[in-house]
C-alpha positions in Angstrom: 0.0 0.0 0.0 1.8 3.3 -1.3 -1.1 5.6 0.1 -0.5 7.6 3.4 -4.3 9.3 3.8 -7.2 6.7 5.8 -11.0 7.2 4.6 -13.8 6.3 5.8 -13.6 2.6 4.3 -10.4 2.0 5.9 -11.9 2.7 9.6 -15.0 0.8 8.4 -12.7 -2.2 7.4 -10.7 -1.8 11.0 -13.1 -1.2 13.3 -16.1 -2.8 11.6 -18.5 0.2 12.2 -20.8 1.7 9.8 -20.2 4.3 7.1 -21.3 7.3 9.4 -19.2 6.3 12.4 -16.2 6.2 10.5 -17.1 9.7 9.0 -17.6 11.1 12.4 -14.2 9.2 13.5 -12.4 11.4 11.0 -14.2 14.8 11.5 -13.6 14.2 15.2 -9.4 13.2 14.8 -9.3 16.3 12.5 -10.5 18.3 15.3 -8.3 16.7 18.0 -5.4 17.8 15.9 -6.6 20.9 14.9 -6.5 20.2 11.0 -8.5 22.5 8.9 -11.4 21.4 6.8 -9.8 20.9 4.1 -6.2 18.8 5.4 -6.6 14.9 5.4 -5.8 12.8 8.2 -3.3 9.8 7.5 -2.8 6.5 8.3 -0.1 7.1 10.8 -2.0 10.0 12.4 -4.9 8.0 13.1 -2.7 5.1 14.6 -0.9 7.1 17.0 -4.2 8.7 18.1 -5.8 5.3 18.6 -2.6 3.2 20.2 -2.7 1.0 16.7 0.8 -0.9 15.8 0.7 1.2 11.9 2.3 -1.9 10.5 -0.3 -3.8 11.7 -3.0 -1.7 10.1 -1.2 -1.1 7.1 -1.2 -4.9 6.8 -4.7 -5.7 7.4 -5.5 -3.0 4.8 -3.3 -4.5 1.9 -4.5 -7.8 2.9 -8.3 -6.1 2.1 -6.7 -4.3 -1.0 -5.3 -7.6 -2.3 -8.2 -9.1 -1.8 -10.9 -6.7 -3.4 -8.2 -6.8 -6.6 -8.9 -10.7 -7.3 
């Protein structure tokens, strides 16, 4: 996985949570960090906020990646 920004399918994938949760998830990181409305939050930004190991993340998501592509 070469990208470095999480949406809201990402958080869905991780945490198993509806759509709207994870879109509340991010709007509510991006105000813990005091991003504007416009910034993204990454992968390794919402890792450290949460306590997740980032490789660990990053490999359930290409393991979801790989599998969506066969």
């Amino acid at each position: 996985m070469t990208r470095i920004v999480i949406y809201p399918s990402d958080i869905i994938i991780l945490t198993d949570k509806s759509e709207s949760y994870a879109r509340k998830e991010i709007q509510n990181l991006k105000k813990a960090l005091n991003k504007e409305p416009h910034q993204k939050v990454t992968i390794k930004e919402y890792c450290r906020y949460y306590g997740f190991n980032l490789e660990e993340v990053l490999g359930v998501l290409s393991k979801y990646e790989l599998q969506k592509a066969s």
